[in-house]
C-alpha positions in Angstrom: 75.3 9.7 -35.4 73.1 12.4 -33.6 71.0 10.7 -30.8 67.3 11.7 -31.0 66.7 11.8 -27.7 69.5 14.2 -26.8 69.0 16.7 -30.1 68.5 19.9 -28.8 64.9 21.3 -29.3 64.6 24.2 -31.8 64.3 28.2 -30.4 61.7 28.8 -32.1 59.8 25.8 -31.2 60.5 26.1 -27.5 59.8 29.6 -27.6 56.3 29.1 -28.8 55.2 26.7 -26.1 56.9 29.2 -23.7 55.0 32.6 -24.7 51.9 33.9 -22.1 49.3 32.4 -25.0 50.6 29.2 -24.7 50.3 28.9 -21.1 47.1 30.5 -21.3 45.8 28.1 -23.7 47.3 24.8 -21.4 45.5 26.6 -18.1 42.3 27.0 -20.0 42.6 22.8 -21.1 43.7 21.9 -17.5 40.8 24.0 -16.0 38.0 22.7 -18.8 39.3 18.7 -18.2 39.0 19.3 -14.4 35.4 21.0 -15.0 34.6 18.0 -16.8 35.5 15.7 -14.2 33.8 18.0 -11.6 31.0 18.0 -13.4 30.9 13.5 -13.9 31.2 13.4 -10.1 28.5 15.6 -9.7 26.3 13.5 -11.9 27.5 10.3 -10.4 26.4 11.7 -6.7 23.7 13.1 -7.8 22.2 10.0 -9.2 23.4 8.1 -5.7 21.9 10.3 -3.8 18.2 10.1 -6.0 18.3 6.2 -5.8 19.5 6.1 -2.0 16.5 8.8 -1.3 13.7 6.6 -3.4 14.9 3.3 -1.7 14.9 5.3 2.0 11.4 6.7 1.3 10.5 3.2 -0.1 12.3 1.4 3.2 10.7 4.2 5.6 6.6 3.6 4.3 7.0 0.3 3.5 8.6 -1.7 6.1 5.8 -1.6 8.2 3.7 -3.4 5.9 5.5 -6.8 6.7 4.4 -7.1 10.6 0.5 -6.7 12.1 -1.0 -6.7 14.8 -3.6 -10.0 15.9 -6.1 -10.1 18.4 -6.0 -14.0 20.2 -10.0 -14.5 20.8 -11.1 -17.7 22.8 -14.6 -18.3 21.2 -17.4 -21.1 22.6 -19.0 -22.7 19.3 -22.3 -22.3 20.6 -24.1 -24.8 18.9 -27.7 -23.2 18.6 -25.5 -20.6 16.7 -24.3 -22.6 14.0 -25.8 -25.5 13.5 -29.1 -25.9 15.6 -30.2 -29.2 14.3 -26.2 -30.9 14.0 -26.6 -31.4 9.9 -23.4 -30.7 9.3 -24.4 -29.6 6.0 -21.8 -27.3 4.7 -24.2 -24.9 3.2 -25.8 -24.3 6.2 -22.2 -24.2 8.1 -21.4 -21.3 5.5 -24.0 -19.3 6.2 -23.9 -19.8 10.0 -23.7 -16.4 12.1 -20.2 -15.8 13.1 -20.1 -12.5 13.3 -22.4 -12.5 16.7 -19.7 -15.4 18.1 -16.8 -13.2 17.6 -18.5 -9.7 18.8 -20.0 -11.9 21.7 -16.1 -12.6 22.7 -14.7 -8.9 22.1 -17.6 -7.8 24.4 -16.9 -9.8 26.5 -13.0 -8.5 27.1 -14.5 -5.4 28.9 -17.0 -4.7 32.0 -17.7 -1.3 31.0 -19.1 -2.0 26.8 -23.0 -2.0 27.8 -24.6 0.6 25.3 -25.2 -0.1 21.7 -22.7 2.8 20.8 -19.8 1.0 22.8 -20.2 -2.3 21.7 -20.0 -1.0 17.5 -16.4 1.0 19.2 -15.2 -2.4 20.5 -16.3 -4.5 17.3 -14.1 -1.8 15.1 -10.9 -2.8 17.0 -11.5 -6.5 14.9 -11.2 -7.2 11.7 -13.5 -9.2 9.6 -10.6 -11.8 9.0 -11.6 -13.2 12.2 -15.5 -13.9 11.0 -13.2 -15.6 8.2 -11.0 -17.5 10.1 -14.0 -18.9 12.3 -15.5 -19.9 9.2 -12.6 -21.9 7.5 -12.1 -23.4 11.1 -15.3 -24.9 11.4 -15.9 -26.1 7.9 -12.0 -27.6 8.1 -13.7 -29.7 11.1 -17.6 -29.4 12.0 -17.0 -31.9 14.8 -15.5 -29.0 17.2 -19.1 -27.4 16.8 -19.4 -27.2 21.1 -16.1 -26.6 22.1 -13.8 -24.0 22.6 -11.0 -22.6 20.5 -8.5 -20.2 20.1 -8.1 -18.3 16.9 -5.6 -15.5 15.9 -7.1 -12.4 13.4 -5.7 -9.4 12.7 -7.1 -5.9 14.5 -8.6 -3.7 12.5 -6.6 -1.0 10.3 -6.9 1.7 11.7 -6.2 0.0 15.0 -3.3 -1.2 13.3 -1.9 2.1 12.1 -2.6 3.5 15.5 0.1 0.8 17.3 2.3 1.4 14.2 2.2 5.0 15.2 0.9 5.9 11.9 -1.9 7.7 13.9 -1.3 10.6 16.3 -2.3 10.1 19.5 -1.8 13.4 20.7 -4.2 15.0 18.0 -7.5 16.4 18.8 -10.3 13.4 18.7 -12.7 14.2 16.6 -9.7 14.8 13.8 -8.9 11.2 13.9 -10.7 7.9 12.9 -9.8 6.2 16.4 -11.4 7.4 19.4 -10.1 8.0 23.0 -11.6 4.9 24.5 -11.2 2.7 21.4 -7.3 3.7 22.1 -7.4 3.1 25.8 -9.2 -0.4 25.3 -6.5 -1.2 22.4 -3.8 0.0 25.5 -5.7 -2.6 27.9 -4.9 -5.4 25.3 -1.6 -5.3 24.5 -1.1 -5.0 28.1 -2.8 -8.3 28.7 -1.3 -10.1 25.8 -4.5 -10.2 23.7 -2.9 -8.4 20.8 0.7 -9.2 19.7 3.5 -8.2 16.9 3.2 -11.0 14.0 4.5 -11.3 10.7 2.0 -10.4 7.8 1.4 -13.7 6.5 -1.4 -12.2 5.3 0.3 -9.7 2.7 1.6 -12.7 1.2 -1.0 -15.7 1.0 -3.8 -13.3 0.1 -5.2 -11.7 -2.9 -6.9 -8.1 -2.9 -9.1 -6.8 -0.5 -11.3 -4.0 0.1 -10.3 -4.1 3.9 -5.9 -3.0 3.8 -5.5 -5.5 6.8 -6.7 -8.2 4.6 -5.2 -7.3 1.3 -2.3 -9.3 -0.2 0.2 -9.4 -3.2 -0.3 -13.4 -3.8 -3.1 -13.0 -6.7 -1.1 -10.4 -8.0 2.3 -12.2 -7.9 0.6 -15.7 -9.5 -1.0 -13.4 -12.4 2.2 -11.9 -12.8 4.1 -15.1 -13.7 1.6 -16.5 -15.4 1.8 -13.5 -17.8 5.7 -14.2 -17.8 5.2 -17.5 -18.7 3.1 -16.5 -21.6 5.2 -13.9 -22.6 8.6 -16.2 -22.7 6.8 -19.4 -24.5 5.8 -16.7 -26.9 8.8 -14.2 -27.8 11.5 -16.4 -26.7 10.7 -19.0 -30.4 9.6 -16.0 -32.6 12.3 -13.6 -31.4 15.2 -16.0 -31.7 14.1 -17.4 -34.9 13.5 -14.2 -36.4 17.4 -12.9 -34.9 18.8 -16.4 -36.6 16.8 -15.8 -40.0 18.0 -11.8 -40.4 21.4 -12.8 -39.3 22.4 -16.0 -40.7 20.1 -16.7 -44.1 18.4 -13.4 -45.1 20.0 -11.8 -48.4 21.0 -7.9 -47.3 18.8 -6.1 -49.3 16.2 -3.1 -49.1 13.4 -5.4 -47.6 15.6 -6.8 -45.0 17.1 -3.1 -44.2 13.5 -2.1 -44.0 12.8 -4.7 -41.3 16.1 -3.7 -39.3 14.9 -0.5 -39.1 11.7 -1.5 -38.4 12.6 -3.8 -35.3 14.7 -0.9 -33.7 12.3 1.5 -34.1 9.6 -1.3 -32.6 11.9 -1.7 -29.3 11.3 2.1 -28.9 7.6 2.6 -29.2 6.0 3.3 -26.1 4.4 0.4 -24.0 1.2 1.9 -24.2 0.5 1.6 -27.7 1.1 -2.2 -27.7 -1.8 -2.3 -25.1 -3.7 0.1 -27.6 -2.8 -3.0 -30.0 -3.9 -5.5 -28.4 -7.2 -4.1 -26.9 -7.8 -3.8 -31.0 -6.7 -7.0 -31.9 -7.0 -9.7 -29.1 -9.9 -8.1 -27.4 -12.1 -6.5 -30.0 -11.5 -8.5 -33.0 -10.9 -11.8 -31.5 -13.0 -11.3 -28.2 -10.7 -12.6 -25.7 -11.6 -12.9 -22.3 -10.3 -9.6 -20.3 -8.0 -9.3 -17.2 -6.6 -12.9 -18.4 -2.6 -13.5 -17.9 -2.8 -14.8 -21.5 -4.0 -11.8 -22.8 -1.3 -9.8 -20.7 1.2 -12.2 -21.7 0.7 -11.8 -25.6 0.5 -7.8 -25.5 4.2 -7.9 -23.2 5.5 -10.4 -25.9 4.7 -8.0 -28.8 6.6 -5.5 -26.7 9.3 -7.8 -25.7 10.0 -9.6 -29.0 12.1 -6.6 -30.7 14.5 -6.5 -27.5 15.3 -10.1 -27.5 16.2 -10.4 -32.0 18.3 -6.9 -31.1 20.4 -8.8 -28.5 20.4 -12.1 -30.1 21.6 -10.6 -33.6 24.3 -9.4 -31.2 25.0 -12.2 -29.9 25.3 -14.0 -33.1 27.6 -11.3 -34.4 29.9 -11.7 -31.5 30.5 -15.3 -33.0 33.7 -15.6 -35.0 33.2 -16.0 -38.5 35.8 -18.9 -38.2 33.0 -21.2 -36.2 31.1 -20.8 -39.6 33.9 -21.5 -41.8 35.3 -24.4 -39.8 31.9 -26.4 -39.8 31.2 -25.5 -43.5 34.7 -26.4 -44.4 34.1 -30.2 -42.9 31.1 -30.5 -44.9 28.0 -29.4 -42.8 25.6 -27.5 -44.5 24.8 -23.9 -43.2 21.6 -24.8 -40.7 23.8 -27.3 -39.5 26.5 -24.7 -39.0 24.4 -22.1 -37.5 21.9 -24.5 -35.5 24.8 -27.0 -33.6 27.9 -24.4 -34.0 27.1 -21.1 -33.9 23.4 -21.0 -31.8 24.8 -22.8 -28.9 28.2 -20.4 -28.4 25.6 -17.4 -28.7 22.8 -19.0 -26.5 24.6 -16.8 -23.3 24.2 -13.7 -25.1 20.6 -14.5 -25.7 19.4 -15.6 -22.7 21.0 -12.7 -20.8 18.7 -10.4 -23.4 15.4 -12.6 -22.6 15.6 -12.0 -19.1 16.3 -8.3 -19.1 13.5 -8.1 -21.8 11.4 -10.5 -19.6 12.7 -7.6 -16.6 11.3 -5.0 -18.5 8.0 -6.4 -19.1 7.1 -7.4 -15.4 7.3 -3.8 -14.8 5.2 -2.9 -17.3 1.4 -1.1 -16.4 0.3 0.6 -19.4 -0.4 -2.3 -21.3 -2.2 -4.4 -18.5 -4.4 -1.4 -18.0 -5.5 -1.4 -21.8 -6.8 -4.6 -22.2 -8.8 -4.4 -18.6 -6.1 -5.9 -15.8 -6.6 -3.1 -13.6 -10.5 -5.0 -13.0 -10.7 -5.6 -8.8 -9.9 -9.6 -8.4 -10.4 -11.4 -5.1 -9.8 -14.8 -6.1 -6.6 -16.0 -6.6 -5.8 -17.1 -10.4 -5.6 -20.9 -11.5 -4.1 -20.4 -14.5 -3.8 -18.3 -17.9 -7.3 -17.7 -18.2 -8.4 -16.9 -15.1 -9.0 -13.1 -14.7 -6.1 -11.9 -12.4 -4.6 -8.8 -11.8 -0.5 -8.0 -12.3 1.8 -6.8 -9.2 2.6 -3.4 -11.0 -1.5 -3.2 -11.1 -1.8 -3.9 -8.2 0.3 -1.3 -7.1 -1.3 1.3 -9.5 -4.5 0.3 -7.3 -3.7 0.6 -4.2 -1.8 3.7 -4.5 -5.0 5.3 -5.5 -7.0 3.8 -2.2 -7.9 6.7 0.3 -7.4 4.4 3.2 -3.5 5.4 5.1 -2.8 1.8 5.4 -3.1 0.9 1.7 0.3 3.5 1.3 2.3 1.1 3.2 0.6 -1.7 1.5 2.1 0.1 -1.6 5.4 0.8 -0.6 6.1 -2.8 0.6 4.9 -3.9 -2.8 7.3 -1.8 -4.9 9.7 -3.1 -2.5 8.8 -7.1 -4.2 8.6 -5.8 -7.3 12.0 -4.2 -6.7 13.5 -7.4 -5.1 12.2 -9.4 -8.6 13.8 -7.0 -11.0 16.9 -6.8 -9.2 17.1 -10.8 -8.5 16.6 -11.0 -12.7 19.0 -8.3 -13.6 21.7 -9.7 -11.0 20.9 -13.3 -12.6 21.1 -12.1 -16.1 24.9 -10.6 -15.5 25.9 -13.7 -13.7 24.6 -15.8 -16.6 26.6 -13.4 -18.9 29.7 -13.7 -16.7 29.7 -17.2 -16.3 29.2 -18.8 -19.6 29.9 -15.7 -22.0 33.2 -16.8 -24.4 36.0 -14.5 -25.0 37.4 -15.1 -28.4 
């Protein structure tokens, strides 16, 4: 018997693979497969080196934004200032004149402020957070009206920016916003202790601000999820029912192919134009109330509701068939079947598609700005109706603030929004990895 292995190869096959052509033809393959590879590392560094420059950048202007610098200022509650005749009558207390306490103080820090253009130089180093702070202080507690006490404010921005070396010292004066003395008195202080390195609680516990060294990401972040709450409670049922209707009871016909196609061309309509629908529908024909996280959260779940039925029909596809046939063959009729069989085993698969869908609408702008989140809001929201402004708005509107420290106010607010979107993405392939079935 001839063995296959060891039969000899024919002339005139060997001699075709052996010609110039040939090899030609193998270099040209070799040379096109390497270029090909070349040209995938290429792309892979080039997209490492775009995300590592964006999060640098981001690192570089933003970090700065999570540290200030406070002014300690021992202040006499004078009592002929604040409450003359001892009421103790909060309105009165309210309206009390703090703002002559505090300057009265910062004068007082420095022998040579005696002219009325030296003393507005030395009030610019504070900010009005301390006039705040004062307030809260006394209205906290009137009976300390007549003693001393020590409260901690932040300086002023630019004074700020200056001692985070955001402003040039070395420039001409009149070509920058602090002067020389303001920068030699700011010198003085940090020399004596008076103003200190602190963590920006502020950036965190406070809503916007007009002033940067006052203006925080808290409003902003509590209108945010109260826009993801209302978007979940809202596309999480309809999408999910909608997924388990197409998929499990809906006869395949023209309508139902129509409303495939439909849904996948939904999930890839701009985000803008669901804003555009909602401004028509919630706003103008129904007269909502503007710059409300319930408004926000029904134009996201419009947007998110396609995403979620396209990854819960897949989920429900990965199911095996014999889950179906195994319950119907005991005698449970198909909504049992689907709703305690085949739901359940595909619930990983969905709830990994709600969170990236719920990802994808928390960075979302367009929308908000349609149906009026971009308004200015002080006060921190309460709940869904509340107006209230979004932390990709928020963003929006402080990149657009002339003011220098408002860009690292910006920066260390993409760098939240950043830290969300990755902690719901990361969470979303754990979930996926940890209760996702291999059949």
């Amino acid at each position: 018997m001839t063995d296959l292995n060891t039969s000899p190869v024919p002339s005139s096959v060997t001699s075709v693979h052996a010609t110039d052509a040939a090899r030609q033809r193998l270099n040209k393959r070799k040379a096109a497969n390497k270029r090909f590879r070349l040209y995938g590392m290429a792309g892979v560094v080039i997209a490492i080196a775009a995300l590592v420059m964006l999060l640098s950048t981001l690192v570089v202007q933003g970090y700065s934004a999570f540290y200030t610098h406070t002014m300690e200022l021992t202040i006499t509650l004078e009592q002929d200032v604040l409450d003359r005749n001892n009421t103790q009558d909060p309105e009165i207390l309210a309206r009390a004149n703090y703002r002559k306490l505090v300057k009265n103080e910062v004068y007082s820090l420095f022998d040579d402020v005696t002219s009325r253009r030296d003393k507005r130089a030395v009030s610019a180093l504070i900010s009005n957070g301390a006039i705040d702070a004062l307030r809260e202080a006394v209205l906290d507690d009137p009976t300390i009206i007549g003693s001393t006490i020590t409260i901690t404010a932040p300086v002023s921005d630019d004074i700020d920016m200056l001692l985070k070396g955001h402003i040039d010292r070395n420039v001409e004066e009149q070509l920058r916003r602090v002067s020389d003395r303001q920068i030699a008195w700011t010198d003085s202080l940090v020399e004596r202790g008076i103003i200190k390195r602190a963590f920006n609680t502020y950036f965190f516990t406070q809503g916007d601000s007009r002033e940067p060294e006052l203006a925080g990401i808290w409003g902003a972040v509590k209108g945010s999820f109260y826009t993801m709450v209302v978007t979940l409670l809202i596309s999480f049922p309809v999408a999910v029912g909608a997924a388990v209707y197409l998929e499990e009871f809906a006869a395949k016909n023209r309508f139902t192919a129509l409303v495939e196609v439909n849904i996948n061309n939904l999930a890839a309509v701009p985000s803008i134009v669901f804003g555009l629908l909602g401004l028509a529908i919630f706003l103008n024909f129904f007269e909502m109330s503007r710059s409300a996280p319930l408004v926000g959260g029904m134009v996201l779940a419009l947007m998110t509701v396609p995403t979620i039925i396209i990854a819960a029909r897949a989920a429900l596809k990965a199911v095996p068939p014999s889950i179906r046939e195994a319950a119907l063959g005991v005698g449970a009729s198909p909504m049992q079947a689907v709703f305690q069989h085949v739901l359940p085993l595909a619930m990983p698969g969905i709830l990994t598609g709600t969170i990236l869908g719920l990802a994808q609408a928390l960075g979302e702008t367009a929308p908000l700005l349609m149906i009026g989140m971009v308004a200015f809001i002080v006060d921190i929201p309460g709940g869904i109706t509340d107006p209230a402004s979004a932390l990709p708005v928020q963003i929006y509107l402080w990149a657009d603030s002339p003011e220098r420290a408002f860009v690292e106010k910006t920066s260390g607010a993409i760098i939240v929004l950043l830290v969300f979107l990755i902690t719901m993405n990361a969470a979303a392939t754990i979930l996926r990895k940890r209760l996702e079935r291999r059949w």
